[in-house]
N, C-alpha and C positions, 0 to 999 in steps of 0.2 A: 680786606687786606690790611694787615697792623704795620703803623710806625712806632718807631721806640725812640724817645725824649735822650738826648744825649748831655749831660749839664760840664761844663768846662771847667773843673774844678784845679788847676793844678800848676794856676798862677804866685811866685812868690811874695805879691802882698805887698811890693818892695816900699810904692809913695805911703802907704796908707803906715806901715809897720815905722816908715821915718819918722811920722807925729807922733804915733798911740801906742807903738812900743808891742802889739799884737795881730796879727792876722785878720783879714778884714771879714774872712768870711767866719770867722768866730765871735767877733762884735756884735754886743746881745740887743735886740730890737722887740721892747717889748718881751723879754724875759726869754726872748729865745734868740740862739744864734740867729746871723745872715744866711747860712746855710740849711740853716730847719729849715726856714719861711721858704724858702725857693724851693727843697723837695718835697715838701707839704703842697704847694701847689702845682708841683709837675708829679705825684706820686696821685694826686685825686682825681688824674685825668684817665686813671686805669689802663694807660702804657708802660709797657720795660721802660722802666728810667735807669740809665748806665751814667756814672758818676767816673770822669778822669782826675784823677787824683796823682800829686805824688805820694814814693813809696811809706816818706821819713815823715807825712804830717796825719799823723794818729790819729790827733783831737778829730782832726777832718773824718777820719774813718769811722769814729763811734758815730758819727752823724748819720749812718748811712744805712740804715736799717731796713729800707725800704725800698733801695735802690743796690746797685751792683755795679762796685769800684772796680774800675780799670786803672792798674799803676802805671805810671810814667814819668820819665824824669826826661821831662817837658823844657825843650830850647825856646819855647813857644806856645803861641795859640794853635800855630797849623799844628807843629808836632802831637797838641792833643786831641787835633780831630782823625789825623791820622790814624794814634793810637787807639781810640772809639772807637775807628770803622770796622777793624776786625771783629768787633762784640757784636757790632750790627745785621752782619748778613743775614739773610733769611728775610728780614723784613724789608715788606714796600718802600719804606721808605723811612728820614731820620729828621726829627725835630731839633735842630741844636740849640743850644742855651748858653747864656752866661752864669755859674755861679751866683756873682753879684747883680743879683737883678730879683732882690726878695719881694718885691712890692708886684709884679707881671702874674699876672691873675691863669687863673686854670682855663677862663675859659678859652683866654688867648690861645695857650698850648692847644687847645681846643679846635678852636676856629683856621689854625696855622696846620694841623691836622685834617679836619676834613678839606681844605683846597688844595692841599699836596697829594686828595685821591686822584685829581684829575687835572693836575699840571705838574708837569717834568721840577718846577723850584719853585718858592716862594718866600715869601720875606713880609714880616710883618711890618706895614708901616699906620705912623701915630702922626697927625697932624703934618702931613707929607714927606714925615721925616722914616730913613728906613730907619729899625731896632730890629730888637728878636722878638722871638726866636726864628730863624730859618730854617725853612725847609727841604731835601733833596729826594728824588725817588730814586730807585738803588741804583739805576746806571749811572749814575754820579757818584757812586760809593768808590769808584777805583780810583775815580779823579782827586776825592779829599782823601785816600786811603794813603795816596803821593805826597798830599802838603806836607810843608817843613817850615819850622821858622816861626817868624814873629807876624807874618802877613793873612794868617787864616784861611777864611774861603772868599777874601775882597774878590782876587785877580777870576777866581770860578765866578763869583756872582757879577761883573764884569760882563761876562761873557755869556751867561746863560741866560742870564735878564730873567729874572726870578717874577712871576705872578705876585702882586703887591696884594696883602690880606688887610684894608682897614680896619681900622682897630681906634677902641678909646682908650684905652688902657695905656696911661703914661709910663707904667710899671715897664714898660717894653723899652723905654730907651732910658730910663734913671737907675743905673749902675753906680756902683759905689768902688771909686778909688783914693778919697781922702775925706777924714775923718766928718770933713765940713759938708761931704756929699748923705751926712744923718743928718742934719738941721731940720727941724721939724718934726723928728719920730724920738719914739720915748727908747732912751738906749738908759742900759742897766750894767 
């Protein structure tokens, strides 16, 4: 039974765009956007990876070669899981992702994958701390197909108490929302 990688792309950038004057997920790391690196390694996991995007950020779109944009003109994080869910149907089940999260390894998507064969949710956590990507089997598809807003899937995962996937991989909770969160990688 196949899941398909969902990556949350369709945040406006706002803290990050206040210092550097540019979109964070186009901020080069090692000579590639933040956005390569992230569907580079959800594209090698050989799932549908579905990319929410808004409609008006281009640059974002030529990224996406590998993957399959969903537009949105996103009040939020729920609204773009919302928007996702319709590309999803059919499949067991949905990995979701942050955009900024180019350092979270494939094999993660990996491992968050095969425990979502045999539990209803799951949620990768690193050093006891949750991160991503999360995961849901389809009967939770109608539940995040309703989010809205700024709040995600907290109030679902909440509720459903997600199967915890340990994991080493720090790449699962170091997201980048200000320029200071590149300190230590080579940006170009």
């Amino acid at each position: 039974m196949q899941n398909a990688i969902l990556i949350l792309a369709a945040g406006h950038s706002r803290r990050f765009r206040q210092v550097n004057g540019q979109h964070k997920l186009l901020t080069m790391i090692n000579d590639k956007p933040v956005l390569q690196h992230t569907l580079e390694q959800a594209s090698a996991t050989g799932m549908d990876v579905y990319v929410v995007t808004r409609p008006e950020d281009r640059h974002i779109h030529s990224l996406l070669k590998n993957a399959t944009p969903i537009f949105c003109h996103s009040d939020g994080i729920g609204s773009s899981i919302a928007a996702g869910m319709k590309a999803c149907e059919g499949y067991h089940g949905v990995i979701i992702s942050l955009a900024d999260l180019p350092w979270l390894k494939t094999s993660s998507y990996l491992a968050v994958s095969s425990a979502l064969q045999n539990n209803a949710s799951v949620r990768a956590m690193v050093n006891e701390k949750p991160g991503h990507p999360v995961g849901f089997q389809c009967h939770y598809f109608q539940a995040l197909a309703l989010l809205q807003g700024d709040t995600g899937a907290q109030t679902l995962l909440r509720t459903c108490l997600p199967e915890p996937v340990y994991l080493d991989d720090i790449g699962c909770l170091r997201d980048i929302d200000r320029p200071d969160d590149l300190l230590g990688t080579e940006r170009s």
